[in-house]
N, C-alpha and C positions, 0 to 999 in steps of 0.2 A: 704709851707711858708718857706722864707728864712728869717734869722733873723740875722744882723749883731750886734756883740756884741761886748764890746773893755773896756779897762781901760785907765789909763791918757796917753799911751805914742801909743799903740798898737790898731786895728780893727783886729776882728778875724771873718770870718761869719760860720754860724751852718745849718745845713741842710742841706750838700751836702755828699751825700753818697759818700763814699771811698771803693775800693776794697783793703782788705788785702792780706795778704798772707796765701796762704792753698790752701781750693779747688774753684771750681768755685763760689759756691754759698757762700762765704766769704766776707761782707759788714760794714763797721765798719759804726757806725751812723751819723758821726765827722769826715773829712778830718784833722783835729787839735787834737792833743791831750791836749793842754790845755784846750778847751772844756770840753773835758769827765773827766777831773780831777778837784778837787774841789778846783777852781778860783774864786776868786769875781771880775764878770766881770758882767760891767751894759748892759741892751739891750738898744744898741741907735733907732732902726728901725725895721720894721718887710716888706720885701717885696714879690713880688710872681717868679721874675726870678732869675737867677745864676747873670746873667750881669747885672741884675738892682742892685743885691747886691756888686758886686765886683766897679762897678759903684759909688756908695753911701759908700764903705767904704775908696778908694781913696781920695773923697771927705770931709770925714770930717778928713781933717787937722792929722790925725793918720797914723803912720807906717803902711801897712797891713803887715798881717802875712805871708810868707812865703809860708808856707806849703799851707793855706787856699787859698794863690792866685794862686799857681800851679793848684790847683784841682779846681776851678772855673775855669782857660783857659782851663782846658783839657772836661770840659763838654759842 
């Protein structure tokens, strides 16, 4: 389940694994780091693909995040 999250200016989506840096098996839970840092960010939506999320967070009227929307095209 993909979950896009966002405050008044920003959409940020959660649940796309990211590969770090180190060894192979190195997987960070959060393509975003604002995610994993403690944000007061409301969930607007809960979906089950990468594009239906990146999809739905274009859509509501919100900046996406940067980082969040690289790592949605790249999966």
């Amino acid at each position: 389940m993909i979950t896009i999250k966002g405050n008044r200016t920003t959409a940020h989506i959660a649940g796309i694994a990211a590969r770090t840096t180190g060894t192979q098996m190195d997987y960070a839970e959060n393509a975003c780091g604002v995610l994993t840092t403690n944000r007061r960010l409301a969930t607007i939506a809960s979906v089950a693909t990468v594009a239906e999320a990146l999809a739905f967070a274009k859509a509501t009227g919100r900046k996406v995040c940067k980082n969040c929307q690289s790592a949605a095209e790249q999966v």
